[in-house]
C-alpha positions in Angstrom: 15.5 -54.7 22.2 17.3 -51.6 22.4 19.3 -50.3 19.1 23.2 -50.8 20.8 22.1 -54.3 20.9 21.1 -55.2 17.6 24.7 -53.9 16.2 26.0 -57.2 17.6 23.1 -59.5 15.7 24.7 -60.6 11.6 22.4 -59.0 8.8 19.9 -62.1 8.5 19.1 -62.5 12.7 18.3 -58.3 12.2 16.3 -58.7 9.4 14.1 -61.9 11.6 13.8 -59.4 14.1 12.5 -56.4 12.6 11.3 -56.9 9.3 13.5 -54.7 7.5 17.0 -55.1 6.4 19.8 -53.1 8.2 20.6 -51.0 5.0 16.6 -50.4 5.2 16.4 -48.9 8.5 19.5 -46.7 8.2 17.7 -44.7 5.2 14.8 -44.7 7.9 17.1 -43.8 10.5 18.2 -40.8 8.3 14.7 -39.6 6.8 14.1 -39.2 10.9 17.0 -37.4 12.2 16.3 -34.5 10.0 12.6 -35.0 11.3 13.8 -34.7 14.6 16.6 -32.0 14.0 13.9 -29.4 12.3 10.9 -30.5 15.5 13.6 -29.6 17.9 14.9 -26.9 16.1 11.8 -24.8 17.5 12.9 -25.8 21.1 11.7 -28.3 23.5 12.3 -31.0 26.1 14.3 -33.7 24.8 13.1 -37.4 24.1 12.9 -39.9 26.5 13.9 -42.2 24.0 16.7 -42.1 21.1 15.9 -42.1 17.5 17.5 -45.1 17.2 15.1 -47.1 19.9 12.3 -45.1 18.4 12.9 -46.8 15.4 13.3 -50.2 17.1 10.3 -49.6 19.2 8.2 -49.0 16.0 9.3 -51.8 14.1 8.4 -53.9 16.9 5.6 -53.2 16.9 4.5 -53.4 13.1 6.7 -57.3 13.3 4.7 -57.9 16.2 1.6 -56.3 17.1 2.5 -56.0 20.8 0.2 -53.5 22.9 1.0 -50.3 23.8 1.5 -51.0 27.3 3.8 -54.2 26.7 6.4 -51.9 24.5 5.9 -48.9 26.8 7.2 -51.3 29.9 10.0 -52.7 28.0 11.7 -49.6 27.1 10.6 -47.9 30.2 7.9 -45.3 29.0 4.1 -45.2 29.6 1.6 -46.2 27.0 0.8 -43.2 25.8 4.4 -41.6 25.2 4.5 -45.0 23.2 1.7 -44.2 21.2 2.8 -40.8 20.3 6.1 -42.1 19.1 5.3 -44.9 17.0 2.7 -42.4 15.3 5.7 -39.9 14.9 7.3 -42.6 13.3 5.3 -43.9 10.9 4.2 -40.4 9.9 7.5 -39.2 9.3 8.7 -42.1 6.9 5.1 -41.8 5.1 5.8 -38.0 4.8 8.7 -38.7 3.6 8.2 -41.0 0.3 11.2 -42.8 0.3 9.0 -45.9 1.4 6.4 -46.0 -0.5 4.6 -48.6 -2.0 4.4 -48.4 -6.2 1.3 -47.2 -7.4 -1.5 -49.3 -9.7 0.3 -47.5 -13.1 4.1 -49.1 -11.9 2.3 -52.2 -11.5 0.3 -52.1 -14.7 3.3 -51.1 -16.6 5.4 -54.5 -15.1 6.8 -57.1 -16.6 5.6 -59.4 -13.6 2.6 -61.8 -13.7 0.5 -62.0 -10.7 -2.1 -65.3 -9.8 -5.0 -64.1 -9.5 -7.2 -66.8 -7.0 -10.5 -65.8 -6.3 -12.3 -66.9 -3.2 -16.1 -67.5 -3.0 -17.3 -65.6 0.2 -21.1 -65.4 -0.4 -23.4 -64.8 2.5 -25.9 -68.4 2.9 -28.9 -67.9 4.8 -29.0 -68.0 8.8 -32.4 -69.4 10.6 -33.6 -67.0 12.9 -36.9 -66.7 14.5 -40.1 -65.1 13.0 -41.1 -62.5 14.5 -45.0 -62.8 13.7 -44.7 -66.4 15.8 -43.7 -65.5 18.9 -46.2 -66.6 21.5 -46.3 -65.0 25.3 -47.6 -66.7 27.7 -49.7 -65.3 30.5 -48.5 -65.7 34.4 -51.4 -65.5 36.5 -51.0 -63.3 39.3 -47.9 -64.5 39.7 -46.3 -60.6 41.1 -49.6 -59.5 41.9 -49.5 -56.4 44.4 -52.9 -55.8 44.9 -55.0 -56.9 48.1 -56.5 -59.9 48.8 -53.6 -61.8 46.7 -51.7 -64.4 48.6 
């Protein structure tokens, strides 16, 4: 879905559809229009794409783990431009810090308690085959090439 058309969808159907709440992707729509202004500040072709529907294409596919291909057709762009894109993306708003997760020290320092659950995934043992017992058994002439056979 292309950015003009999400301005129409209320805070909550946005949210359901990308992940991130509309205040959320502004800031990330900021953070990558100065990414953009100082790439193409150098030069360049232009984008096929808006920042805006880069955006949109990204979140799609971190909500939904579409293939390249799929996104590329729905906003009219080949897999590969796709691929470049939604790396841009998330590289620019890592880059950035403004969306990072805290760190083990902020979480340590918390007031929060977290469950802990602790799930037994031990290996049990498979039955395979022994090696040492494997018996071959003999085919009597059964491809035999030489003369007088058959």
């Amino acid at each position: 879905m292309r950015y003009e058309e999400t301005k129409s969808l209320t805070e909550e159907q946005f949210q359901r559809l990308t992940g991130v709440k509309r205040r959320v992707a502004d800031k990330m729509l900021s953070v990558l229009y100065t990414a953009h202004s100082l790439k193409k500040a150098r030069g360049g072709r232009p984008n096929k794409l808006s920042v805006e529907d880069t955006l949109m294409m990204s979140l799609e596919y971190l909500r939904e783990y579409r293939t390249y291909f799929h996104i590329g057709s729905s906003y009219g762009i080949s897999e590969s431009y796709a691929y470049k894109q939604i790396r841009w993306v998330e590289d620019t708003l890592i880059k950035s810090g403004e969306f990072s997760l805290p760190g083990k020290k902020e979480l340590r320092k918390s007031d929060v308690e977290y469950e802990i659950i602790l799930v037994d995934a031990t290996e049990t043992p498979v039955e395979r085959p022994k090696r040492g017992r494997v018996v071959f058994r003999k085919e009597k002439a059964a491809y035999d090439k030489s003369p007088g056979s058959c």
